[in-house]
C-alpha positions in Angstrom: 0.0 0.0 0.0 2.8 2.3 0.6 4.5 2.2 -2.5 1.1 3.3 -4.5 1.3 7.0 -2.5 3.4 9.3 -3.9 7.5 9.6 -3.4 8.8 12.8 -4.0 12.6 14.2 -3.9 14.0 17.4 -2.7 16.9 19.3 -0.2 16.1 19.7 3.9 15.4 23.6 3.9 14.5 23.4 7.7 15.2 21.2 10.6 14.6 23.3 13.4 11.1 21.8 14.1 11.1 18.6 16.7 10.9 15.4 14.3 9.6 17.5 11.0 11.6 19.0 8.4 10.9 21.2 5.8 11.6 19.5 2.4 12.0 21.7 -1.2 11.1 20.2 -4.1 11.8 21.2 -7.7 10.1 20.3 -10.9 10.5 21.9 -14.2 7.3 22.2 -16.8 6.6 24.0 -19.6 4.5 27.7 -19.7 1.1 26.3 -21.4 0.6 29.2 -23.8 4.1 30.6 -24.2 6.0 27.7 -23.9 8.9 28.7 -22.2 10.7 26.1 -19.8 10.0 27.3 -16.0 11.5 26.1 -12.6 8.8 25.7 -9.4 9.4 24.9 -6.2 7.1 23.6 -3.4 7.9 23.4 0.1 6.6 20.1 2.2 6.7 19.6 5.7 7.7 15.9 6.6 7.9 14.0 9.6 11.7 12.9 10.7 10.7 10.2 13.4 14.3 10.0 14.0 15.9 14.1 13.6 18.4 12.7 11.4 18.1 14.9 8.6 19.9 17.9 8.4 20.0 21.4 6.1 21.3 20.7 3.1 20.9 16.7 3.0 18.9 15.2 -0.3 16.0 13.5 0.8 13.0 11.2 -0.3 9.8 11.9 1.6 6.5 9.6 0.8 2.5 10.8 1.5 0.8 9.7 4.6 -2.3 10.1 6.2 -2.5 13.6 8.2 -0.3 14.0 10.7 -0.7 17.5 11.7 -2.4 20.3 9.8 0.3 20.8 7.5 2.2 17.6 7.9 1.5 14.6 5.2 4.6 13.1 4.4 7.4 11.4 6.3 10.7 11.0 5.0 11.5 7.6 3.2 15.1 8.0 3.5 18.2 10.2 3.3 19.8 10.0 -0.7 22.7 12.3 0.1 24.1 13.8 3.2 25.2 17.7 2.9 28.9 18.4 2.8 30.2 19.7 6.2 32.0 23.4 5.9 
């Protein structure tokens, strides 16, 4: 049943909420009259039962069923960990 919801990627914007991040995603689609190839963004907030996910790190975060008002997704697993300065 999981795997039918939907799996998004995107970079950690946010982690300074207890066991929810804030997740970015990109997509890129076209401008229906003009055509013209445009970038959007989305922000999600996902759950992060564990608070291992940091700013920076490239996530996968899957739907769920409401966990808070703005919270429907928790995060699947960490692709890519963010380079330490």
């Amino acid at each position: 049943m999981r795997e039918q919801r939907r799996a998004l990627t995107g970079v950690v914007t946010s982690d300074k909420m207890e066991q929810t991040v804030v997740v970015a995603v990109d997509r890129v689609t076209r401008h229906p009259l003009y055509g013209k190839v445009i970038k959007l963004r989305k922000k999600y907030h996902a759950h992060d039962e564990q608070n291992d996910a940091k700013v920076g790190d490239v996530v996968r975060i899957r739907e769920c069923r409401p966990l808070s008002k703005t919270k429907k997704f928790f995060v699947e697993e960490i692709l890519q960990r963010a380079e330490a300065v």
